[in-house]
C-alpha positions in Angstrom: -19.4 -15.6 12.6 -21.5 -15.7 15.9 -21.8 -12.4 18.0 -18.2 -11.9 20.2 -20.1 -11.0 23.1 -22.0 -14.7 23.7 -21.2 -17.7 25.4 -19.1 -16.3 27.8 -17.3 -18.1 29.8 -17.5 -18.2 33.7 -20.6 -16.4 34.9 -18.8 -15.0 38.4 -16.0 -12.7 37.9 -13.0 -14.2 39.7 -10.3 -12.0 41.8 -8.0 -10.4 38.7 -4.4 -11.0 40.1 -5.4 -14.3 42.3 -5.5 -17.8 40.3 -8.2 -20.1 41.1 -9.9 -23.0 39.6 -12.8 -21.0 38.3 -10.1 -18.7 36.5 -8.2 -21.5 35.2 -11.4 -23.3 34.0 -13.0 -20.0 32.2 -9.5 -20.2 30.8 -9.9 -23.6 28.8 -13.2 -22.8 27.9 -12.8 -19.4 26.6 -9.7 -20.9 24.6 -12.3 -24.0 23.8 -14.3 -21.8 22.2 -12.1 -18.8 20.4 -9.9 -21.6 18.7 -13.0 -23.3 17.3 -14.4 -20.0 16.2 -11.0 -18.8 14.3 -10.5 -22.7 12.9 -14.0 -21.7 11.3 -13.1 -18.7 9.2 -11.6 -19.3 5.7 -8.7 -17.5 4.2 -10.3 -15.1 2.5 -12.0 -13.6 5.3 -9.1 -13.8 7.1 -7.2 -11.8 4.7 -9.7 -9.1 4.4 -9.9 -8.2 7.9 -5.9 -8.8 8.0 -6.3 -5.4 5.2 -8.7 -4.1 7.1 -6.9 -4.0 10.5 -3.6 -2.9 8.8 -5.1 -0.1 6.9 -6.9 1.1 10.1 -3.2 0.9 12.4 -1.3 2.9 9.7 -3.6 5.6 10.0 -2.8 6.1 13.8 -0.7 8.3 15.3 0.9 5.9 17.4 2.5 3.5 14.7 3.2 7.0 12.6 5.5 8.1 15.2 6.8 5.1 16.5 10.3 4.4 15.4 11.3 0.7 16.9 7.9 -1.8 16.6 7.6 -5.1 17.3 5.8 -7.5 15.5 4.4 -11.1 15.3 5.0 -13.6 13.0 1.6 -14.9 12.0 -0.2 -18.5 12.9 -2.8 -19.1 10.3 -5.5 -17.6 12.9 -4.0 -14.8 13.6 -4.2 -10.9 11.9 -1.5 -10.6 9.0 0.4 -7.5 10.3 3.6 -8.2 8.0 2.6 -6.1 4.7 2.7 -3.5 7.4 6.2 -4.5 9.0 7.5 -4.5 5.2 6.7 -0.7 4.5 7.8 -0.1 8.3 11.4 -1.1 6.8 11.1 0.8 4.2 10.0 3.7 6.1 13.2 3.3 8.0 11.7 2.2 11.3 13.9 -0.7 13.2 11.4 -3.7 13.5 12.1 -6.3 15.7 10.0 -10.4 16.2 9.7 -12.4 19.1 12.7 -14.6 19.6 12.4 -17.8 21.8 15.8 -18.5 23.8 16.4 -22.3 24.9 18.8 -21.4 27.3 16.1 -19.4 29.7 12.7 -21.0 28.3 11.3 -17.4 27.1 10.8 -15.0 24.5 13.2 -11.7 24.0 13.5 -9.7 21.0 15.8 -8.9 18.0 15.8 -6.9 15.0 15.2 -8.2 11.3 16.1 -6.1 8.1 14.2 -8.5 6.0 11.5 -11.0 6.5 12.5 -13.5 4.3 15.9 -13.4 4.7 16.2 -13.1 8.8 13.5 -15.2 9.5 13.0 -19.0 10.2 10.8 -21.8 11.7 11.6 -21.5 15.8 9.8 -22.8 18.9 5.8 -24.0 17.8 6.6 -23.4 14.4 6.4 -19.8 14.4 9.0 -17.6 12.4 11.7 -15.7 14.1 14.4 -13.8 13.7 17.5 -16.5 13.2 21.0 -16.6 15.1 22.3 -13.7 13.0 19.2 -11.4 13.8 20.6 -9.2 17.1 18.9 -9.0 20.4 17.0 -5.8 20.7 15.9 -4.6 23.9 12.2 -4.3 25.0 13.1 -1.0 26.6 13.6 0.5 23.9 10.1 -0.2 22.0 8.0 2.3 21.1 5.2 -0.4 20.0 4.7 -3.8 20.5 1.9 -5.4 18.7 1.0 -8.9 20.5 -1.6 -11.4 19.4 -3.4 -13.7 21.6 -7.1 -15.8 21.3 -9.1 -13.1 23.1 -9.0 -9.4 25.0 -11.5 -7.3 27.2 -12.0 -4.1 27.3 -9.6 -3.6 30.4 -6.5 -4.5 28.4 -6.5 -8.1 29.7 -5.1 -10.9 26.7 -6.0 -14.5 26.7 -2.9 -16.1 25.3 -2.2 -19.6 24.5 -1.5 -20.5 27.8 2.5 -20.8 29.2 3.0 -16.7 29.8 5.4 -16.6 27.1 4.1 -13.3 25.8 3.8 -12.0 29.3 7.2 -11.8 30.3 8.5 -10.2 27.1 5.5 -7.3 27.7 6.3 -6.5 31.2 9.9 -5.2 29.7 8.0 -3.3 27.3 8.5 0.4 28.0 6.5 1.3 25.1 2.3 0.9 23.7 1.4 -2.9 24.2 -1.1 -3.0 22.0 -3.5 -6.3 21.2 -4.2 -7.3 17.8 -7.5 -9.6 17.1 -10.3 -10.2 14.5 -13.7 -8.2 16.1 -14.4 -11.6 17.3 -12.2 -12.5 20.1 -12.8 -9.4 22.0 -15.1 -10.9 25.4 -16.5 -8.5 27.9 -14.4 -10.3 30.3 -11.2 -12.4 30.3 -10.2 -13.9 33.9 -6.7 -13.1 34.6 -3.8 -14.0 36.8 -0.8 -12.4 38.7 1.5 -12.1 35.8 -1.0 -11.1 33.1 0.4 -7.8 31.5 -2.3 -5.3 31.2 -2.4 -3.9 27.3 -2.7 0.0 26.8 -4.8 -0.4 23.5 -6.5 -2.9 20.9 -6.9 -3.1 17.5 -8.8 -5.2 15.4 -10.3 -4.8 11.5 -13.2 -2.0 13.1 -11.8 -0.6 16.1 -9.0 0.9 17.7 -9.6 0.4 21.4 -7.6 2.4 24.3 -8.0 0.2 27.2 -9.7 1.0 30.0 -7.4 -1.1 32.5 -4.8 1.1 32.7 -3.9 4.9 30.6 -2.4 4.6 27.4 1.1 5.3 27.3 2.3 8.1 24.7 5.0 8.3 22.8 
């Protein structure tokens, strides 16, 4: 796959915090261009940086002695995390997914026992918990691993656009860390008022504290 750090988008750096056309066009482009690069990788070297990236989290300290971690359910272009939530159950950690809520239009939180069991189709398609599963409160997170189409080293994500993600971090108490292929990490994402900044990154090579803004520690 083509070097991470070219084409990118937007050759000024707009204002972080203030939304401007230039912003929202880097925006499009740099999704333009990170979905067409992820549509482009097969399965199987999906999967081998999904090992990759899951072996090199387990070794840290901050998943070892975290004791409520949130996860993603994966879209086929994302990093497989969920052999890793498995042996986070049976390590006897409380796991909790992203849980879209008609009622308010956003994401919270709740707690699953069991993948397959707790979890169904929800809002895109993506798996969440179901009805059953209860709510469990971002406060109380030691981790939260969040996905998105591309990071900088400053902590800034790129999401999917509608700042879904956002406003479930920014009740996060706990480590918000990124989770990418080695490929959507830009030496620059624009970003906008209600961006949440991420404390770390990690990806199937690298475990990135962010520059934006001190880790937090458990």
């Amino acid at each position: 796959m083509a070097d991470a750090n070219r084409g990118v988008a937007g050759a000024g750096r707009p204002i972080p915090g203030k939304m401007t056309s230039q912003n929202a066009l880097s925006k499009r482009e740099l999704r333009r261009q990170l979905g067409a690069r992820l549509r482009d990788a097969t399965a199987a070297w999906r999967e081998e940086a999904s090992a990759r990236a899951r072996d090199l989290l387990a070794r840290q300290p901050v998943w070892r002695e975290a004791r409520t971690v949130l996860f993603y359910a994966p879209l086929p272009q994302e990093i497989d995390l969920l052999p890793l939530l498995r042996r986070g159950l049976a390590e006897g950690k409380t796991i909790g997914l992203p849980r879209f809520a008609p009622e308010t239009g956003v994401y919270g939180a709740a707690r699953i026992t069991d993948f397959a069991r707790d979890c169904a189709a929800g809002k895109f398609g993506v798996f969440e918990p179901s009805a059953h599963c209860a709510p469990l409160a971002p406060k109380v997170l030691d981790l939260a691993l969040v996905p998105g189409l591309g990071f900088d080293a400053a902590g800034h994500r790129l999401g999917r656009g509608g700042g879904f993600f956002d406003r479930l971090l920014a009740q996060v108490a706990g480590v918000r860390c990124g989770v990418a292929f080695d490929e959507q990490l830009r030496p620059f994402i624009p970003a906008e008022e209600h961006d949440i900044l991420l404390n770390c990154i990690l990806t199937p090579t690298q475990w990135l504290e962010t520059s934006g803004r001190p880790p937090i520690r458990l």
